[in-house]
Every structure is written in structure tokens, then in C-alpha cells.
DRENDO-720055 format. One record per residue (C-alpha): residue in three letters; chain; residue number from 1; x, y, z. Coordinates in nm, 2 decimals. Layout:
N
code	unit	pos	X	Y	Z
Ala	A	NUM	X	Y	Z
...
***
This chain:
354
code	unit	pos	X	Y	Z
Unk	A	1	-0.01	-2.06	-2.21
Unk	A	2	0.21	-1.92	-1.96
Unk	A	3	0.21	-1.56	-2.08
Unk	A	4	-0.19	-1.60	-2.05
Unk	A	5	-0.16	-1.71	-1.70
Unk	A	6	0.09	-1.44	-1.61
Unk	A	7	-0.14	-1.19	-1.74
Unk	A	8	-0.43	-1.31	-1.59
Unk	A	9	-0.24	-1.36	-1.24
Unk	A	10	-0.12	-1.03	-1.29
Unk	A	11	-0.48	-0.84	-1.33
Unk	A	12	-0.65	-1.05	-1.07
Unk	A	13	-0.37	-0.91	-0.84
Unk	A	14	-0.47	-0.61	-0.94
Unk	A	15	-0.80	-0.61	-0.85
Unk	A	16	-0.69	-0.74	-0.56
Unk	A	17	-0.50	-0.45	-0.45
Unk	A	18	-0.79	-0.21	-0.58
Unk	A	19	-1.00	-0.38	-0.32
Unk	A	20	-0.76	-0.36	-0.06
Unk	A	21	-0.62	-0.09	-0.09
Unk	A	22	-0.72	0.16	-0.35
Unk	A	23	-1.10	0.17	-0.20
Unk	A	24	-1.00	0.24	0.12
Unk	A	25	-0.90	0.59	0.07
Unk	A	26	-1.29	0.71	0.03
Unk	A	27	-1.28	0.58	0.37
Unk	A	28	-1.29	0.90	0.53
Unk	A	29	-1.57	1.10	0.35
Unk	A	30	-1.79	0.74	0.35
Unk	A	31	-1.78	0.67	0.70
Unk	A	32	-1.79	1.02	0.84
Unk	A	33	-2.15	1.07	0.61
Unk	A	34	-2.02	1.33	0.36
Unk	A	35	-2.07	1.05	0.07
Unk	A	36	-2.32	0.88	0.20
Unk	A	37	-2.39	0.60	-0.14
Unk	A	38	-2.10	0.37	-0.14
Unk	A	39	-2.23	0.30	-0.48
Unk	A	40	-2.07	0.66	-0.55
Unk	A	41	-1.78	0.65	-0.32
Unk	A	42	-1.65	0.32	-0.48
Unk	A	43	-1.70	0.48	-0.85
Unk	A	44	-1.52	0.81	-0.76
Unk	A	45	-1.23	0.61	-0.65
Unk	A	46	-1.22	0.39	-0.93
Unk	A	47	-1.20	0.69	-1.18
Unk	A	48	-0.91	0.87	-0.94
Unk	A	49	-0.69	0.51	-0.91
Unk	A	50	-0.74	0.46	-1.37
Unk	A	51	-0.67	0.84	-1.39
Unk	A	52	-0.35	0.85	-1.18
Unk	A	53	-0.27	0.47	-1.28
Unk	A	54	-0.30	0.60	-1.67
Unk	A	55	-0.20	0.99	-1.62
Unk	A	56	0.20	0.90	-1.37
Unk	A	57	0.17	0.53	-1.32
Unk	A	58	0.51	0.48	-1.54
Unk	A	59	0.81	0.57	-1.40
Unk	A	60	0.71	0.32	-1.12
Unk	A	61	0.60	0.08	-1.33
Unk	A	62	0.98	0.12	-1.51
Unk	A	63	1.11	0.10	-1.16
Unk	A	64	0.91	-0.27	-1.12
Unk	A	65	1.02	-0.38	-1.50
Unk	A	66	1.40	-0.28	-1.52
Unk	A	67	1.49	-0.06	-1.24
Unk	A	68	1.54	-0.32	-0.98
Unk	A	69	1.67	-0.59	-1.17
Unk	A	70	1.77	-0.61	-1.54
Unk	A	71	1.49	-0.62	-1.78
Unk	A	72	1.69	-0.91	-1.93
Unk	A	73	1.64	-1.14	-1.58
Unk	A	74	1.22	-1.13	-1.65
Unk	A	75	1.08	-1.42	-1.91
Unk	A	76	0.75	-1.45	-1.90
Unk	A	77	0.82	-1.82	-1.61
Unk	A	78	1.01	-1.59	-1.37
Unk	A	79	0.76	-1.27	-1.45
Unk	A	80	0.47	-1.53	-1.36
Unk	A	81	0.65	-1.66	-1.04
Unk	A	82	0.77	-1.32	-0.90
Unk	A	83	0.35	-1.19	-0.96
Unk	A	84	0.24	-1.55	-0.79
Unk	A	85	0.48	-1.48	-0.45
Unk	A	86	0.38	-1.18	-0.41
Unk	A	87	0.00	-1.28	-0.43
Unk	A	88	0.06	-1.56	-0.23
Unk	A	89	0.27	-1.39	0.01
Unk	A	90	-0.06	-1.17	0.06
Unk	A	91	-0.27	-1.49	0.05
Unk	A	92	-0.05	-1.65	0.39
Unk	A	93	-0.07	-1.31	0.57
Unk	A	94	-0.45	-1.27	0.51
Unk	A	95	-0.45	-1.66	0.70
Unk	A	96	-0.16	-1.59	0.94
Unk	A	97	-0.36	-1.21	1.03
Unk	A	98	-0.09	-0.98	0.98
Unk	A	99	-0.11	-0.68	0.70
Unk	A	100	0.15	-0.57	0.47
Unk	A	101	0.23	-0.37	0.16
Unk	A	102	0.19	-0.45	-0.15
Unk	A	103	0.45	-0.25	-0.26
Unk	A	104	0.68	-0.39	-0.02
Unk	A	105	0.57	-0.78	-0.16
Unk	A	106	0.62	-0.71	-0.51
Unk	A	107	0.98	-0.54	-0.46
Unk	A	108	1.08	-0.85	-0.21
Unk	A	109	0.96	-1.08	-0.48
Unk	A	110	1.13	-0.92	-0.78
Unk	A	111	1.49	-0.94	-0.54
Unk	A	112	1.40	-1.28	-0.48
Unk	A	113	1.41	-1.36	-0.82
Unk	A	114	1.74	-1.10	-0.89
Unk	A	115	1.93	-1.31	-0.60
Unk	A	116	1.90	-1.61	-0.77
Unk	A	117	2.06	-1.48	-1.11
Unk	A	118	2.29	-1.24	-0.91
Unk	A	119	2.14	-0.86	-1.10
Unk	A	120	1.99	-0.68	-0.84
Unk	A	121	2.03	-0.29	-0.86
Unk	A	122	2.17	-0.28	-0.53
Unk	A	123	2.20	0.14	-0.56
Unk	A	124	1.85	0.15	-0.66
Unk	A	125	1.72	-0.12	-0.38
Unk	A	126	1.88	0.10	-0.15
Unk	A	127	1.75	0.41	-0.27
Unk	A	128	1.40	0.24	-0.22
Unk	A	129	1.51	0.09	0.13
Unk	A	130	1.58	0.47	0.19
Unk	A	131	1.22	0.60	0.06
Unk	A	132	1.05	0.31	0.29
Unk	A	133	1.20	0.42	0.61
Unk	A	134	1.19	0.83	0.58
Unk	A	135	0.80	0.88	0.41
Unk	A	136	0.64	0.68	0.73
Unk	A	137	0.83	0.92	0.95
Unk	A	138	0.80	1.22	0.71
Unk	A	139	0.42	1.14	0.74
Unk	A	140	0.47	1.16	1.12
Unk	A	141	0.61	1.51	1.13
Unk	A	142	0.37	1.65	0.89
Unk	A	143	0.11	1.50	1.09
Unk	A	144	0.21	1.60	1.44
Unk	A	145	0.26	1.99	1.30
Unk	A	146	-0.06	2.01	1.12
Unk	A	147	-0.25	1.87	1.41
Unk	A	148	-0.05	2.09	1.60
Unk	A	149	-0.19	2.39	1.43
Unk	A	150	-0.54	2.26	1.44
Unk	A	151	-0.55	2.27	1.79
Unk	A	152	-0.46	2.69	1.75
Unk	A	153	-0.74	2.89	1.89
Unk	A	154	-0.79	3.09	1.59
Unk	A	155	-0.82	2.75	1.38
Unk	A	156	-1.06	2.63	1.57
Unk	A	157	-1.25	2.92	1.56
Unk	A	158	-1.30	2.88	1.21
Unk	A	159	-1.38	2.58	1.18
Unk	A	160	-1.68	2.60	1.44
Unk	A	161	-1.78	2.84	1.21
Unk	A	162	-2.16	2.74	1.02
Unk	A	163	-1.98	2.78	0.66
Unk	A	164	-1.65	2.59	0.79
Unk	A	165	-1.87	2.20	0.74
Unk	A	166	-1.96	2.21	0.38
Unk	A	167	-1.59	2.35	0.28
Unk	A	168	-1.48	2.09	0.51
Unk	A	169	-1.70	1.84	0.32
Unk	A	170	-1.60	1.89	0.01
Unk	A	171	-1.22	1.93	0.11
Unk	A	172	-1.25	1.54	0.24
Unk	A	173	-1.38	1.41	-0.08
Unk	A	174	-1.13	1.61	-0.27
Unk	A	175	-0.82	1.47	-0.07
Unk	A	176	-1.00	1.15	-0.05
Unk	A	177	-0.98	1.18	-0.45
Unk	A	178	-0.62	1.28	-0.44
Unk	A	179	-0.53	0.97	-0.21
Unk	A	180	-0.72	0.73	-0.48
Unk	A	181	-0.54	0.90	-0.75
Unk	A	182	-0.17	0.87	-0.57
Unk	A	183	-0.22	0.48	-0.49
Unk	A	184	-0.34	0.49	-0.90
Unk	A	185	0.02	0.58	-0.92
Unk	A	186	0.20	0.38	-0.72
Unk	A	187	-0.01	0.07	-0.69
Unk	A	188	-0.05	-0.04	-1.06
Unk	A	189	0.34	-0.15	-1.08
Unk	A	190	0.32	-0.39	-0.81
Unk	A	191	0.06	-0.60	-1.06
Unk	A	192	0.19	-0.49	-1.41
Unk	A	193	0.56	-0.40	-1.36
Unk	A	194	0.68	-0.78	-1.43
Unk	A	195	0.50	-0.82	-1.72
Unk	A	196	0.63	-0.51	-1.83
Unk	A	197	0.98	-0.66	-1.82
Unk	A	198	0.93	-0.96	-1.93
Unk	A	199	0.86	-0.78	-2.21
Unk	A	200	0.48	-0.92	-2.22
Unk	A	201	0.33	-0.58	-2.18
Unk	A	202	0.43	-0.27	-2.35
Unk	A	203	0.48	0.04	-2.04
Unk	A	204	0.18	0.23	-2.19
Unk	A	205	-0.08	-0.10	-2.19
Unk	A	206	0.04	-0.21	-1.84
Unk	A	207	-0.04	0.11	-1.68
Unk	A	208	-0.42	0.12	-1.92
Unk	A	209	-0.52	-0.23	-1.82
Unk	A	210	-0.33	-0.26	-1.49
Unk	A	211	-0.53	0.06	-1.42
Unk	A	212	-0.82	-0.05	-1.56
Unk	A	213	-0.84	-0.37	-1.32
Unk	A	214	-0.73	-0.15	-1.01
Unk	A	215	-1.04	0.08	-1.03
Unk	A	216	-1.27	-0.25	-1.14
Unk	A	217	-1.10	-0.40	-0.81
Unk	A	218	-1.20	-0.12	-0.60
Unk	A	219	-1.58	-0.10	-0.74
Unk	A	220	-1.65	-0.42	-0.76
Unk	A	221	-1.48	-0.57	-0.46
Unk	A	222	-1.40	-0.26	-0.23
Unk	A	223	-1.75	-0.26	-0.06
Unk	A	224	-1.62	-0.45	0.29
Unk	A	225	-1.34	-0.25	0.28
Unk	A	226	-1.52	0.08	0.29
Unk	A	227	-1.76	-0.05	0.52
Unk	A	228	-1.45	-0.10	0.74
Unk	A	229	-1.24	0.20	0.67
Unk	A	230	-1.53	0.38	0.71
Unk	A	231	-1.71	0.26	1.08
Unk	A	232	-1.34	0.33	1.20
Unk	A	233	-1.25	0.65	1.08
Unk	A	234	-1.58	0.77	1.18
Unk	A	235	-1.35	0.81	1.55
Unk	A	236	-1.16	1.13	1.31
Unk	A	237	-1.24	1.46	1.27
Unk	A	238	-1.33	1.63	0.90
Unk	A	239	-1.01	1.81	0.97
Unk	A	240	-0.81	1.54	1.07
Unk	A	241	-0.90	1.31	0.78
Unk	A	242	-0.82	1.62	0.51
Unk	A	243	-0.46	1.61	0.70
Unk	A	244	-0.41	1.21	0.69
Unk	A	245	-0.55	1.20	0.33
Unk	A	246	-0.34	1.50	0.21
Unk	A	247	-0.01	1.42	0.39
Unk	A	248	-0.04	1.02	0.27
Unk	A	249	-0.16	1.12	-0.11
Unk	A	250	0.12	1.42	-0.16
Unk	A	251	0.41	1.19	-0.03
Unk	A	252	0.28	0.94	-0.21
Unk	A	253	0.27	1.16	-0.53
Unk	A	254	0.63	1.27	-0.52
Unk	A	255	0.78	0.92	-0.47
Unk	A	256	0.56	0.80	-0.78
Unk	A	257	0.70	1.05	-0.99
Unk	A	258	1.07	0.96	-0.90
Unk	A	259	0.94	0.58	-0.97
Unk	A	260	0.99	0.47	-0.60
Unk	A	261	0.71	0.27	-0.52
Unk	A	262	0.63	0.31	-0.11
Unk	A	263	0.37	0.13	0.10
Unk	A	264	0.03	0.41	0.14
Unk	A	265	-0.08	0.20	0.43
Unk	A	266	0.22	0.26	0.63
Unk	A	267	0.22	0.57	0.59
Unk	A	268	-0.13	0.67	0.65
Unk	A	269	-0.11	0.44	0.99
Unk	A	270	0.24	0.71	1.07
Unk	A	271	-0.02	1.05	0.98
Unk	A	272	-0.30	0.86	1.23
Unk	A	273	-0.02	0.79	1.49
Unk	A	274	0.12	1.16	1.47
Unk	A	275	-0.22	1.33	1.52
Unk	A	276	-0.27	1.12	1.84
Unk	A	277	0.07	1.21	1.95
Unk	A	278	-0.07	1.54	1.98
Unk	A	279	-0.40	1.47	2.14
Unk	A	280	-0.25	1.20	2.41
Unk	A	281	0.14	1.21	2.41
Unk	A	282	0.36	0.91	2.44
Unk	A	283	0.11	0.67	2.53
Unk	A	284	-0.01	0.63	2.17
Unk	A	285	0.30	0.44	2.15
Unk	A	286	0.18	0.08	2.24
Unk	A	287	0.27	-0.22	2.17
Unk	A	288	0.04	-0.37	1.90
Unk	A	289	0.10	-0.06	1.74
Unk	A	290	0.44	-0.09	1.73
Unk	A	291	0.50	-0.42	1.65
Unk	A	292	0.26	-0.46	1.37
Unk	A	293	0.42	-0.17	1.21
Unk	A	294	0.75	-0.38	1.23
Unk	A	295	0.57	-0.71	1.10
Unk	A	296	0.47	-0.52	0.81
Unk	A	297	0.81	-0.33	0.73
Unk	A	298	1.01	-0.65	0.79
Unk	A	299	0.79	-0.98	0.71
Unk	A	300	0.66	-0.78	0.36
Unk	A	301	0.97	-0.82	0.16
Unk	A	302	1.10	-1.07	0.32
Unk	A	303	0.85	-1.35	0.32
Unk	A	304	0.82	-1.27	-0.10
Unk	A	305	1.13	-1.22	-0.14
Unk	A	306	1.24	-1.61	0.01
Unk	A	307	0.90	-1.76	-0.19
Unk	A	308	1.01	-1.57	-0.53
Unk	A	309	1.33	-1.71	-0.49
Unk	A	310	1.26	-2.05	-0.35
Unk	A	311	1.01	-2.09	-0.66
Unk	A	312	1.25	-1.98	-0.91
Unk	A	313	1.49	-2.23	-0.77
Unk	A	314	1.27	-2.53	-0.75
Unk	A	315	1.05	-2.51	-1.03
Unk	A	316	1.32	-2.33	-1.28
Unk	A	317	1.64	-2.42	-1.17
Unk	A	318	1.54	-2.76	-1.00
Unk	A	319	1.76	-2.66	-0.63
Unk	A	320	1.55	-2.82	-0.37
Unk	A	321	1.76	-2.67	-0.12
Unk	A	322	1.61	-2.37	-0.07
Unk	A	323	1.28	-2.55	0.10
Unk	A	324	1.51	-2.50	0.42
Unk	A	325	1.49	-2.13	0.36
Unk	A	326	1.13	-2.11	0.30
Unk	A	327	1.07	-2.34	0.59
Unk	A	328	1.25	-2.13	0.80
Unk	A	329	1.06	-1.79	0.70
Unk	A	330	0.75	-1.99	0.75
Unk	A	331	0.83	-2.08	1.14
Unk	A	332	0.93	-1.70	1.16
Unk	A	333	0.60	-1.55	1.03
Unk	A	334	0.44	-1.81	1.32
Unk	A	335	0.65	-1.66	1.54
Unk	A	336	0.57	-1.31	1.47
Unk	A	337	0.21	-1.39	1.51
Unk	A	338	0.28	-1.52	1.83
Unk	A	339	0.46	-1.19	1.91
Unk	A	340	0.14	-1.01	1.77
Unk	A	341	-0.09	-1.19	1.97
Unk	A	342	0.07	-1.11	2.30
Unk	A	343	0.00	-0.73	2.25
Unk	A	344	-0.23	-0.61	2.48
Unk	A	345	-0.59	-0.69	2.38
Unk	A	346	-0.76	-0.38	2.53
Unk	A	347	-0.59	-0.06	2.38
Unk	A	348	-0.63	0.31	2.43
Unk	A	349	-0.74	0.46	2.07
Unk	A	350	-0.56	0.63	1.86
Unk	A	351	-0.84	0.91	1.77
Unk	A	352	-1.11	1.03	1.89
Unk	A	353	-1.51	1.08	1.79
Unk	A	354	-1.58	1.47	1.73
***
């Protein structure tokens, strides 16, 4: 019974994060009318996340099973409860209005449960810690010097150009394709990677149906999310969106091959940041910005982290201590809200419309 709820807790997270995340990456070519059916834009997203799921999903997923904590530390109780934190973590942020990863919930949640047995890889947590910190900013570079060369006279000479739209058209859907099939890669161990260790799941059937239920989460329940991506991303030029796609898909690519599993989101909000760098300067840098880019770097893994580990304590090795802790993170993530809330309600955009 409990391996059937771990699995099933495990695909509905996927599908989760296929609706969440996965389908916004069509965002760009839906909402600035170079796909027009979302019927279309949802399908060619679920076929790029199962491809890039099934084709490099597996060194993160390894990473997830065995490369943070011991293989040994997941049975199918503790696979079940790290899986439930992290979905639950998502669950209090979607009430409490604050974003964060998913890659950054299930890691936090699978060292929750490798504090409490003392086997947490702390090279290879580190090494992670490292990936988290540098790809935002990497994205930021990349970002700033491609928009920097966009701006070039003889760039934009081109692109005004009659035959530069449809190149440009079909250069959106293509990285908008790449970016689906790099959060394929990544995002599939955050659902399957537990059950992988626990042993429930062979590496090869995680990525398949973990996969599967990504792209089935993006088509079936990814519609508000395009809608959404896409009314705000109309504000981006065709060339813009080919640079934020690109960067956040072939950053996110390398780190899936290495089986480091980074947060797309944050790192697609750093490309956005870096092209308005270039267009306004410093002021870009505001406050709710700023600090809900901190909420979601420091409340992710923390807040699963504290309920994988409270959980495993409680309901496996019968502490009741721990309640402090969780109580504690609990009156923190009010508090951040508070801080979030006191951000300025009227802010400058980011981007631009063409």
C-alpha cells in the first residue's frame, strides 16, 4: 500500500511540475502570436519535456536517488515522505504567495531526511549549493552581453529586415522547444528520483513514466499557465525571448548532464533581469525583485528540508520535538511574506512591448 501511494504521490507531483513549470517555456512563442493554438503549443512541449525526460533525464535522476544521500537511507516510508514535503512545501507557498523551485524543494527534502540518519553527501550538496548560486548569475552575464549586441546597429539592421520575422518565428519555437526539453531533463528527478532510491523504480522506468506524467502535466493542466506566461512576455521582443529561452535551456542542459539539478525559473527571471539591465540600468534592481529572488533561493530548501525531516521524525522515529523547528520555519515563511508585501506595489517593468 505504501509503495502505491509513493508512486502515485510521486506522478501527481509530476504533473504538477509539468503544469507549472514545464508549460511555461512555450510562453514566449504563445503569447507573442507565433503559435497561436495553445492546443499545439501545450502538445509541442509535452513531446520536448518526455523526449529530454527519456533521452538525459538520468544522471539527475541518480543525483535525486543516491547522489545526495545513500541509496541505503530511501525505503519506500521515507521515499513517500521526502516526495510529500516537497509537494506540500509547494502546496504552503502557493497559499502563503511566494514561488520557488522545484528543484530546490525536492533537494531540501531529500537533506531533511539525510539529517536525520546523519548520510548526507556533504561534497556533493555543496557542489549543488555551488551550481545554484553561479547559473542565475551566469544567466545574467550571458544575458546582459547578448542584449548588449542586440542593441548594435548592424543587428538591428537585420532584424528590421522583411525576412528577419519568420527566421525569428521559427527561432522562438525552436528555443522554446529546447527550453521544454532541458526542464524534461532536469525536472523529472525532483518527482521520480526518491523512488528511484528506494529502490521502487528502476532509473530507466522513473525517467519513462516520470516523463510520461511531466508532458501529461503540461497538456493537460498547463493551459493557465500559458495563458499567463504568455500575456506577460508579450512585453519581450522575438529577439529577446530567443536569448532568455536559449541562455536558460543551454545552462540548464549542461547542469543535467553533470546530474546537478538547478531551479529553470531562477534562472530565466536572472536572463529577464540582465536584458533590462541593459535597456534601463540599475534601476531594474528593486525591491520585490530582489527579495523574491531571495524568498525563493532561501525558503525553497529550507522550508522542505525542516517538513522532510520533522515528518521523518514524528511519524518514523516518533521525536515530537522537532514540531518546535517546524513551527519556527512556519512563523519565518509569515515573516517573509510580510517582507514581500512591503515591496513597492507600483514597479517600473522589467521589458518592454516592441
Amino acid at each position: 500500500m505504501l509503495t502505491i501511494i509513493a508512486v502515485t504521490v510521486g506522478l501527481f507531483f509530476a504533473m504538477n511540475i509539468g503544469a507549472s513549470g514545464a508549460a511555461a517555456s512555450m510562453g514566449i512563442a504563445y503569447g507573442s502570436g507565433v503559435l497561436r493554438n495553445r492546443i499545439l503549443a501545450l502538445v509541442l512541449c509535452g513531446l520536448a519535456v518526455f523526449f529530454g525526460a527519456w533521452l538525459g533525464g538520468g544522471e539527475v535522476v541518480k543525483t535525486m536517488g543516491s547522489g545526495i544521500v545513500p541509496k541505503e537511507t530511501f525505503t519506500v516510508a521515507i521515499a513517500l515522505i521526502v516526495i510529500a514535503s516537497a509537494a506540500l512545501s509547494l502546496f504552503l507557498a502557493n497559499v502563503f504567495g511566494i514561488p520557488l523551485s522545484t528543484s530546490e524543494v525536492t533537494v531540501g527534502s531529500v537533506v531533511g531526511a539525510g539529517i536525520v540518519y546523519q548520510s548526507v553527501f556533504a561534497g556533493k550538496l555543496v557542489w549543488i549549493v555551488m551550481f545554484w548560486l553561479l547559473t542565475p548569475f551566469a544567466a545574467f552575464l550571458i544575458a546582459i552581453m547578448a542584449a548588449t549586441l542586440l542593441k548594435k546597429n548592424f543587428i538591428q539592421n537585420l532584424i528590421k529586415k522583411p525576412k528577419a520575422a519568420p527566421m525569428l518565428s521559427i527561432l522562438v519555437i525552436i528555443m522554446g522547444v529546447f527550453e521544454a526539453f532541458s526542464a524534461g531533463m532536469n525536472n523529472v528527478a525532483n518527482a521520480v528520483g526518491p523512488l528511484v532510491g528506494a529502490g521502487i523504480m528502476s532509473t530507466g522506468s522513473g525517467i519513462f513514466w516520470g516523463g510520461l506524467f511531466v508532458a501529461l502535466g503540461a497538456i493537460l493542466l498547463g493551459k493557465k499557465v500559458l495563458e499567463t506566461n504568455g500575456k506577460k512576455i508579450t512585453k519581450i521582443r522575438l529577439e529577446e525571448g530567443c536569448v532568455i529561452s536559449g541562455t536558460g535551456a543551454g545552462i540548464v542542459t549542461v547542469a543535467s548532464v553533470f546530474g546537478i539539478p538547478v531551479p529553470l525559473t531562477q534562472i530565466t527571471t536572472s536572463s529577464i533581469i540582465g536584458i533590462g539591465f541593459v535597456k534601463q540600468g540599475k534601476s531594474v534592481f528593486q525591491k520585490d525583485i530582489v527579495v523574491q529572488l531571495l524568498v525563493v533561493w532561501v525558503v525553497s530548501p529550507v522550508l522542505s528540508m525542516v517538513l522532510s525531516y520533522t515528518l521523518i521524525q514524528l511519524i518514523i522515529e516518533q521525536n515530537v520535538y522537532p514540531v518546535i523547528a517546524m513551527a519556527g520555519v512556519l512563523i519565518s515563511v509569515f515573516g517573509v511574506k510580510f517582507l514581500m508585501n512591503q515591496a513597492p506595489a507600483s514597479a517600473r517593468p522589467i521589458t518592454e512591448k516592441k
